[in-house]
C-alpha positions, 0 to 999 in steps of 0.5 A, spaced: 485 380 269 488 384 264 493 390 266 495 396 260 500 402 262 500 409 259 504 415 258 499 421 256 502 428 257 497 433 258 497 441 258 494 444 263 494 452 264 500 452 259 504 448 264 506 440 260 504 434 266 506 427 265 500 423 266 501 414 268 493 411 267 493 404 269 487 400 266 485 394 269 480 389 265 476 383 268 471 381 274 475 383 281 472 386 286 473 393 291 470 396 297 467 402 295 463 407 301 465 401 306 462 396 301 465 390 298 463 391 290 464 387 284 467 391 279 468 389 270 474 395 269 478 400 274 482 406 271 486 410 275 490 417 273 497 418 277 498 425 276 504 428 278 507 431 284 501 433 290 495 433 284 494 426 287 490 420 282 483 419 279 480 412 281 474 410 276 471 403 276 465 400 272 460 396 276 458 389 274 451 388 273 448 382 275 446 377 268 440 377 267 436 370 266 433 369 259 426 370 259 428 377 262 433 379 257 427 377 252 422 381 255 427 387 256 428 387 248 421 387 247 420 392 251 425 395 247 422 395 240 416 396 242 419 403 245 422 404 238 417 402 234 412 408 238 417 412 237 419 411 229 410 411 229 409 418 232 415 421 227 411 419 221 417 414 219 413 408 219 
């Protein structure tokens, strides 16, 4: 997992505020509403004083096998192709 700091300062109704964002990348997992869950990337934004921190997580997804994968490509070319169709673009 990799973690990366950042100094941002925001202004807010005139008044300048020191933001600290940590960013974390890779597989870990988190408990979510009670629930254990596994996540790809947590974002957190510190602000100051009592304006407290905003939590943002990425939800893995379960990998999909081959022939999944394929028959969702599939189903995303035929949507493109419909839609280019009915527009008279080819």
């Amino acid at each position: 997992m990799t973690t990366t700091v950042e100094y941002k300062t925001q202004v807010i109704n005139g008044k300048e505020y020191q933001l600290k964002i940590t960013r974390q990348k890779g597989l870990q997992e988190v408990v979510l509403n009670g629930e254990r869950v596994m996540v790809e990337e947590a974002a957190f934004v510190e602000w100051p004083g009592k304006m407290g921190t905003s939590k943002n997580y990425t939800v893995a997804r379960k990998p999909k096998s081959p022939e999944e994968e394929a028959a969702f490509l599939a189903r995303v070319r035929e949507i493109a192709t419909d839609g280019l169709i009915r527009q008279g673009i080819w």
